[in-house]
LUMSERO-665525 format. One record per residue: residue in three letters; x, y, z of N, C-alpha, C in turn. Coordinates in pm, whole numbers, plus 50000, padded with zeros to 5 digits. Example, Ala and Ser with C-alpha at 12.3 -4.5 7.8 and 13.67 -1.06 7.14 Angstrom:
BEGIN
ALA513194943150780512304955050780513204967050780
SER512854977550708513674989450714512905000350787
//
This chain:
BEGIN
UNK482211206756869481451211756984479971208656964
UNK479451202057060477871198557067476891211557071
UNK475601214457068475021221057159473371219457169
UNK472961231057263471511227157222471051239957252
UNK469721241457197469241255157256467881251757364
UNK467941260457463466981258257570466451268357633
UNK465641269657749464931280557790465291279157950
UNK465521288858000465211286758140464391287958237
UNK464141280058289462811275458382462861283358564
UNK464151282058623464061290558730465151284958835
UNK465631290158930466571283659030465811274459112
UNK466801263159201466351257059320467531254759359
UNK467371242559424468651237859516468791220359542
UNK469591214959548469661201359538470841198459668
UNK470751183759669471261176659775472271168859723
UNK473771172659777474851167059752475101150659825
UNK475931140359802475781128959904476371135359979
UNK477291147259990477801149260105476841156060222
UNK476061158760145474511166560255474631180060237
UNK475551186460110475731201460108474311206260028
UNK474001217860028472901224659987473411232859860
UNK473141227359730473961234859593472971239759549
UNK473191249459555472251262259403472111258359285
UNK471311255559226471131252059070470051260658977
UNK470221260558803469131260058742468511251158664
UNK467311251758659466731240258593466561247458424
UNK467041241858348466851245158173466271233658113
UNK465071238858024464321230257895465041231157821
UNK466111221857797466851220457686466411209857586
UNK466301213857442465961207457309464281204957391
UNK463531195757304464491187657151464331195257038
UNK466001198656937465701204456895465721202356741
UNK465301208656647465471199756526466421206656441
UNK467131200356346468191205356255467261210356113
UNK467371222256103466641227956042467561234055891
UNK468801235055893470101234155807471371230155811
UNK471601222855749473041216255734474331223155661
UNK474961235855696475771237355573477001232255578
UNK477531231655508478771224855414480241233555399
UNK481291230855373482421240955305482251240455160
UNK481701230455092481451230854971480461242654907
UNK479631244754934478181251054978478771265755004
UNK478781266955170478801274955197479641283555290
UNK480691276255249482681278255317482511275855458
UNK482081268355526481921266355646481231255055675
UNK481261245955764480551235155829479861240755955
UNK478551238455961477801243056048476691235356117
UNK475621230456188474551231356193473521237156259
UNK472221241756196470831251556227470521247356286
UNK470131243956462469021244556505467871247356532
UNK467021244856566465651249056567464911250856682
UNK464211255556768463621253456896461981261356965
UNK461311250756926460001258757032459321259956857
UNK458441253456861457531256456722456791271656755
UNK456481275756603455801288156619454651286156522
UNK453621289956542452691294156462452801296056352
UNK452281291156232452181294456124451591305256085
UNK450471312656129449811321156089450821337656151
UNK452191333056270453191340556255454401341456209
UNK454661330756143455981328756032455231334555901
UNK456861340855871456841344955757456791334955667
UNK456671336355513456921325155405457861315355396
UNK459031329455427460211324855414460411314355536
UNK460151314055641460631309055778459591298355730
UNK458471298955697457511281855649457671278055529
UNK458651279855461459501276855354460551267055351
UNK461401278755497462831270355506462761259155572
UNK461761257255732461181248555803460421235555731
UNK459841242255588459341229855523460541216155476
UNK460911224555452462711217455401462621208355529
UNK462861211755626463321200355726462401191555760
UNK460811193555708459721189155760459431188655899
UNK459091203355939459111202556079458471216856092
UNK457701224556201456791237356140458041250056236
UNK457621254656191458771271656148458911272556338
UNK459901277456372460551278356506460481291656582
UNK461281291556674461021306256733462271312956753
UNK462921299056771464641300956791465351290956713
UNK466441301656677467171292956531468431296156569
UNK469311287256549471111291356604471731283256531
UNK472931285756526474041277256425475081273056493
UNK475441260756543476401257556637477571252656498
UNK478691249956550479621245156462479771228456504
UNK480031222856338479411210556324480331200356357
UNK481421204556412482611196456495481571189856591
UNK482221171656610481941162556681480151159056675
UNK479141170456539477931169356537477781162856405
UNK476971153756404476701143056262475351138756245
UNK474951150856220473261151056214472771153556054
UNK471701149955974471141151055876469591165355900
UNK469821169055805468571178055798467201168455855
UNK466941176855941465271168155975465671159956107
UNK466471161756161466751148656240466421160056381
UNK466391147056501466051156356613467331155156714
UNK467331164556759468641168656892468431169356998
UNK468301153457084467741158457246469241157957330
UNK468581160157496469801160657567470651149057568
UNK470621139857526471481125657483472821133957425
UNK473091146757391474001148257351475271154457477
UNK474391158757616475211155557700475141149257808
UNK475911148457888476411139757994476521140858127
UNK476161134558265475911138458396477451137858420
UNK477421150258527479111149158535480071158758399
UNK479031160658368480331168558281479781185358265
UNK480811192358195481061205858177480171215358060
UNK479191225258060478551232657994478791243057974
UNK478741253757889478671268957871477471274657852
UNK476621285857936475681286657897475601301057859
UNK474941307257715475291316157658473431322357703
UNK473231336557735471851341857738472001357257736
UNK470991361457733470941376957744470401381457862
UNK471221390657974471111398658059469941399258093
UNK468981405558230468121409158270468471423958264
UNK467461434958136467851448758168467561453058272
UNK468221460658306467921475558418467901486358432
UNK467491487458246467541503158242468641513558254
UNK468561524758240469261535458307469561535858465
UNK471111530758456471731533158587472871546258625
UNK472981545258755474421555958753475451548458770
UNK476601553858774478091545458803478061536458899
UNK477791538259019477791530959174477101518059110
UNK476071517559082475051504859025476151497358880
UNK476011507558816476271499758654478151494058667
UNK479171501458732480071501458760481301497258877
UNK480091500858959480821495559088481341508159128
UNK481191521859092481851531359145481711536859305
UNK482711541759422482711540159548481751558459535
UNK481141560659468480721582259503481981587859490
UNK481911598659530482511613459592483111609359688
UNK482121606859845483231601359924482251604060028
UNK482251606960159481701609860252480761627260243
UNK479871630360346479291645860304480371650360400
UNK481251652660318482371667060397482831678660315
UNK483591684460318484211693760242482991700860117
UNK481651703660164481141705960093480061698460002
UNK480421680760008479331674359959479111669060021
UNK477401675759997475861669460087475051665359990
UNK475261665859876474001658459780475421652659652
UNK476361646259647476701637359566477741624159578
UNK477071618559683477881608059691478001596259594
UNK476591594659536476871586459429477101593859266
UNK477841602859281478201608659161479711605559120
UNK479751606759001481161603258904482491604358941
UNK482591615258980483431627458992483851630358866
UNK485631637358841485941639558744485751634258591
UNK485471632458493485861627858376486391630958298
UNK487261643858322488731643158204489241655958267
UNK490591658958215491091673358226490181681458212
UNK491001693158194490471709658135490991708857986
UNK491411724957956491911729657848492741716457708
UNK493051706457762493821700857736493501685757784
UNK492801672657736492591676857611491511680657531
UNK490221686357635489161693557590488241684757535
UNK487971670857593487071664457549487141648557627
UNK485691644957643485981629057696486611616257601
UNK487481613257679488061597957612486871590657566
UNK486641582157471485441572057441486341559757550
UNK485281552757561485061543157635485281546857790
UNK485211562057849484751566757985483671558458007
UNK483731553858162482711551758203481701554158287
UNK480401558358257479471569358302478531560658292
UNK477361572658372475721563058353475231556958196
UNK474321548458222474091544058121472961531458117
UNK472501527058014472081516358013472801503358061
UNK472041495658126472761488458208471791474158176
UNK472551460058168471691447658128472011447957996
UNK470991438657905470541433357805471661431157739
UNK472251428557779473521419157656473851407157704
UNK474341396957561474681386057571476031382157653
UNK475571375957740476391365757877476821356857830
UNK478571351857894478431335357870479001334157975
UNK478281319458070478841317158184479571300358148
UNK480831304558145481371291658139481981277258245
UNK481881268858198481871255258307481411255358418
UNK480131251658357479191252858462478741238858492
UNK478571228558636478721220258625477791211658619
UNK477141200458499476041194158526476011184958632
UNK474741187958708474531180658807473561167758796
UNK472321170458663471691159758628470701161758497
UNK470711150058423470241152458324468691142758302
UNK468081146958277466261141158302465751140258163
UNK465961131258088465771131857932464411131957895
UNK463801125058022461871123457943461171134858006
UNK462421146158063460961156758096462231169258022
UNK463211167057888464031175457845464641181957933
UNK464961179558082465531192358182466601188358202
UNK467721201858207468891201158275469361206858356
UNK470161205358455470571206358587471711214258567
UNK471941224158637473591228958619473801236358734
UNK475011236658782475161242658898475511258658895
UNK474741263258978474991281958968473681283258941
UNK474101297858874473171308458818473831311458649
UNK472491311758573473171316058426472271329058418
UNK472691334358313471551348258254470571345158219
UNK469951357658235468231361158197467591354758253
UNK466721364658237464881362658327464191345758305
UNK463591340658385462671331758336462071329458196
UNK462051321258135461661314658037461751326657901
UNK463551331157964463971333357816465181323057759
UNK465501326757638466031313757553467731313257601
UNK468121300557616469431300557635470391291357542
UNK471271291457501472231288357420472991278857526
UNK473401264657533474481255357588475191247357483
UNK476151249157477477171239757436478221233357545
UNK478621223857478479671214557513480831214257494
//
Protein backbone atom coordinates (compact mmCIF):
# COMPACT_ATOMS: atom_id res chain seq x y z
CA UNK A 1 0.00 0.00 0.00
CA UNK A 2 1.36 3.49 -1.11
CA UNK A 3 0.68 6.64 0.78
CA UNK A 4 1.26 10.16 1.45
CA UNK A 5 0.55 12.60 4.03
CA UNK A 6 -1.21 15.94 3.11
CA UNK A 7 -3.20 18.88 4.29
CA UNK A 8 -6.37 20.08 3.18
CA UNK A 9 -6.81 23.13 1.36
CA UNK A 10 -10.77 23.51 0.91
CA UNK A 11 -13.78 22.35 -1.40
CA UNK A 12 -14.74 23.49 -5.05
CA UNK A 13 -16.27 22.01 -7.93
CA UNK A 14 -15.12 20.86 -11.34
CA UNK A 15 -16.44 20.14 -14.81
CA UNK A 16 -17.21 16.68 -15.99
CA UNK A 17 -16.97 16.11 -20.14
CA UNK A 18 -20.30 15.25 -19.54
CA UNK A 19 -21.03 18.99 -18.32
CA UNK A 20 -21.99 17.59 -14.72
CA UNK A 21 -21.03 19.89 -11.79
CA UNK A 22 -18.80 17.43 -9.19
CA UNK A 23 -17.93 18.47 -5.69
CA UNK A 24 -14.38 18.09 -4.91
CA UNK A 25 -11.39 18.67 -2.43
CA UNK A 26 -8.34 20.10 -3.20
CA UNK A 27 -5.30 18.35 -0.82
CA UNK A 28 -1.42 19.43 -0.53
CA UNK A 29 -0.28 16.20 -0.73
CA UNK A 30 3.66 15.40 -0.01
CA UNK A 31 6.41 15.95 -0.84
CA UNK A 32 7.17 13.96 1.68
CA UNK A 33 10.41 12.66 3.02
CA UNK A 34 11.23 9.15 4.43
CA UNK A 35 12.45 9.91 7.59
CA UNK A 36 12.67 5.86 8.81
CA UNK A 37 12.95 2.73 7.22
CA UNK A 38 12.16 -0.23 9.48
CA UNK A 39 12.84 -3.70 8.77
CA UNK A 40 11.52 -7.33 10.24
CA UNK A 41 15.02 -7.87 11.03
CA UNK A 42 15.28 -4.68 13.16
CA UNK A 43 12.17 -4.17 14.17
CA UNK A 44 9.57 -7.20 13.42
CA UNK A 45 7.82 -5.30 10.95
CA UNK A 46 8.38 -3.58 7.53
CA UNK A 47 7.34 -0.14 7.53
CA UNK A 48 8.01 3.31 6.23
CA UNK A 49 8.24 7.02 8.30
CA UNK A 50 7.07 9.72 6.61
CA UNK A 51 7.68 13.08 7.12
CA UNK A 52 5.67 16.29 6.22
CA UNK A 53 5.75 20.18 6.50
CA UNK A 54 9.27 21.18 8.04
CA UNK A 55 9.25 22.62 11.51
CA UNK A 56 11.42 24.88 13.14
CA UNK A 57 14.28 24.01 14.80
CA UNK A 58 14.22 26.25 17.59
CA UNK A 59 10.67 23.99 18.11
CA UNK A 60 11.91 20.45 17.77
CA UNK A 61 12.98 18.71 20.36
CA UNK A 62 16.67 17.06 20.26
CA UNK A 63 15.33 14.10 19.79
CA UNK A 64 13.04 15.03 16.66
CA UNK A 65 16.56 17.13 15.25
CA UNK A 66 18.35 14.09 15.95
CA UNK A 67 16.17 11.61 14.27
CA UNK A 68 15.49 14.12 11.18
CA UNK A 69 19.30 14.51 11.06
CA UNK A 70 19.54 10.85 10.13
CA UNK A 71 17.54 11.44 7.04
CA UNK A 72 19.20 14.77 6.34
CA UNK A 73 16.28 16.71 6.11
CA UNK A 74 15.06 19.37 9.15
CA UNK A 75 12.61 17.89 11.89
CA UNK A 76 8.76 17.74 10.60
CA UNK A 77 5.46 18.45 11.93
CA UNK A 78 3.86 15.34 10.76
CA UNK A 79 5.30 11.92 10.96
CA UNK A 80 3.27 8.60 10.01
CA UNK A 81 4.21 5.10 9.24
CA UNK A 82 2.54 3.62 6.24
CA UNK A 83 3.26 -0.13 5.57
CA UNK A 84 6.07 -0.78 3.21
CA UNK A 85 4.14 -3.14 0.79
CA UNK A 86 4.54 -2.07 -2.97
CA UNK A 87 6.91 1.07 -1.22
CA UNK A 88 10.80 0.88 -2.10
CA UNK A 89 12.15 3.89 -0.75
CA UNK A 90 15.64 4.48 1.07
CA UNK A 91 15.99 6.74 4.11
CA UNK A 92 16.34 10.38 2.82
CA UNK A 93 14.58 9.92 -0.29
CA UNK A 94 11.54 12.12 -1.27
CA UNK A 95 7.75 10.96 -1.80
CA UNK A 96 5.79 13.11 -4.23
CA UNK A 97 2.34 12.53 -5.78
CA UNK A 98 4.00 10.37 -8.66
CA UNK A 99 3.00 7.72 -6.37
CA UNK A 100 -0.58 8.08 -7.50
CA UNK A 101 -2.62 8.02 -10.40
CA UNK A 102 -5.55 10.07 -12.32
CA UNK A 103 -8.39 7.79 -12.41
CA UNK A 104 -7.78 5.83 -9.68
CA UNK A 105 -9.00 5.07 -6.02
CA UNK A 106 -7.84 6.85 -2.51
CA UNK A 107 -8.63 6.56 1.23
CA UNK A 108 -8.51 9.54 3.03
CA UNK A 109 -7.87 9.20 6.78
CA UNK A 110 -8.38 12.87 9.07
CA UNK A 111 -9.72 14.03 12.24
CA UNK A 112 -13.31 15.32 12.65
CA UNK A 113 -14.31 18.98 12.95
CA UNK A 114 -15.27 19.15 16.94
CA UNK A 115 -18.54 20.30 18.12
CA UNK A 116 -18.31 20.19 21.40
CA UNK A 117 -21.02 19.15 23.73
CA UNK A 118 -24.08 17.99 21.92
CA UNK A 119 -27.52 16.39 22.82
CA UNK A 120 -28.85 13.16 21.23
CA UNK A 121 -30.98 14.78 18.27
CA UNK A 122 -27.50 16.47 17.00
CA UNK A 123 -24.80 13.83 18.13
CA UNK A 124 -27.20 10.80 17.32
CA UNK A 125 -29.80 11.37 15.20
CA UNK A 126 -32.35 10.96 17.95
CA UNK A 127 -36.28 11.86 16.74
CA UNK A 128 -37.14 13.85 20.88
CA UNK A 129 -40.02 12.83 22.99
CA UNK A 130 -42.35 13.40 20.30
CA UNK A 131 -44.75 16.17 19.70
CA UNK A 132 -45.93 18.89 22.91
CA UNK A 133 -48.86 16.63 23.97
CA UNK A 134 -49.62 14.56 26.81
CA UNK A 135 -47.82 16.87 28.94
CA UNK A 136 -44.56 17.72 27.02
CA UNK A 137 -44.00 21.36 26.41
CA UNK A 138 -40.32 21.74 27.09
CA UNK A 139 -38.68 18.24 25.91
CA UNK A 140 -38.74 17.41 22.62
CA UNK A 141 -35.26 17.11 22.07
CA UNK A 142 -34.70 15.02 25.09
CA UNK A 143 -33.57 11.24 25.45
CA UNK A 144 -36.29 9.72 26.89
CA UNK A 145 -35.89 6.55 28.80
CA UNK A 146 -32.39 5.05 29.49
CA UNK A 147 -32.86 1.88 31.29
CA UNK A 148 -35.39 0.07 33.54
CA UNK A 149 -36.14 0.58 37.23
CA UNK A 150 -35.38 -1.72 40.14
CA UNK A 151 -33.87 -4.15 37.91
CA UNK A 152 -31.28 -3.73 36.53
CA UNK A 153 -30.56 -0.53 38.51
CA UNK A 154 -28.05 0.95 36.40
CA UNK A 155 -27.11 2.24 32.75
CA UNK A 156 -25.79 -0.25 30.16
CA UNK A 157 -22.20 1.24 28.99
CA UNK A 158 -22.21 2.11 25.61
CA UNK A 159 -25.98 3.98 26.09
CA UNK A 160 -26.20 6.59 24.00
CA UNK A 161 -26.55 10.09 25.48
CA UNK A 162 -25.20 13.67 25.15
CA UNK A 163 -21.83 14.07 24.76
CA UNK A 164 -18.89 15.24 23.07
CA UNK A 165 -19.37 15.16 19.64
CA UNK A 166 -16.39 15.47 16.56
CA UNK A 167 -12.72 15.11 16.94
CA UNK A 168 -12.03 11.68 16.03
CA UNK A 169 -10.25 10.00 13.38
CA UNK A 170 -12.37 9.49 9.97
CA UNK A 171 -11.68 7.34 7.09
CA UNK A 172 -13.45 8.06 3.98
CA UNK A 173 -12.88 5.35 1.65
CA UNK A 174 -12.67 5.26 -2.38
CA UNK A 175 -12.75 8.31 -2.98
CA UNK A 176 -12.31 9.11 -6.55
CA UNK A 177 -9.25 10.94 -8.05
CA UNK A 178 -10.25 13.32 -10.36
CA UNK A 179 -6.74 15.03 -11.02
CA UNK A 180 -3.43 15.08 -10.07
CA UNK A 181 -1.17 18.53 -10.48
CA UNK A 182 2.38 17.43 -9.52
CA UNK A 183 4.21 20.95 -9.83
CA UNK A 184 1.78 22.68 -7.50
CA UNK A 185 1.69 19.04 -5.07
CA UNK A 186 -2.36 19.15 -5.34
CA UNK A 187 -4.82 16.52 -5.41
CA UNK A 188 -8.18 16.28 -6.61
CA UNK A 189 -10.68 13.84 -5.13
CA UNK A 190 -14.14 13.64 -5.42
CA UNK A 191 -16.49 14.41 -2.28
CA UNK A 192 -15.85 15.70 0.97
CA UNK A 193 -13.11 14.19 3.45
CA UNK A 194 -12.64 15.26 7.27
CA UNK A 195 -11.50 18.18 9.07
CA UNK A 196 -11.30 21.77 9.01
CA UNK A 197 -9.05 23.56 6.53
CA UNK A 198 -5.49 23.14 6.54
CA UNK A 199 -5.53 20.31 8.92
CA UNK A 200 -3.32 17.22 8.17
CA UNK A 201 -4.67 14.32 6.22
CA UNK A 202 -3.48 10.81 5.81
CA UNK A 203 -4.12 9.14 1.86
CA UNK A 204 -3.23 5.95 0.88
CA UNK A 205 -3.62 3.76 -2.00
Amino acid sequence: MSGLIGKKIGMTSVFSVEGKNIPCTVIEAGPCVVTQVRTEEVDGYAAVQLGFEDKKEKHATKAEQGHAKKANTAPKKKVVEFSAEGMDFQLGDVVTLDVFSTDGWVDVSGISKGKGFQGVVKRHGFAGVGQATHGQHNRLRAPGSIGAASYPARVFKGMRMAGRDGGKTVKVESLKVLKVIPESNLLIVKGSVPGAKGSYLIIEQ
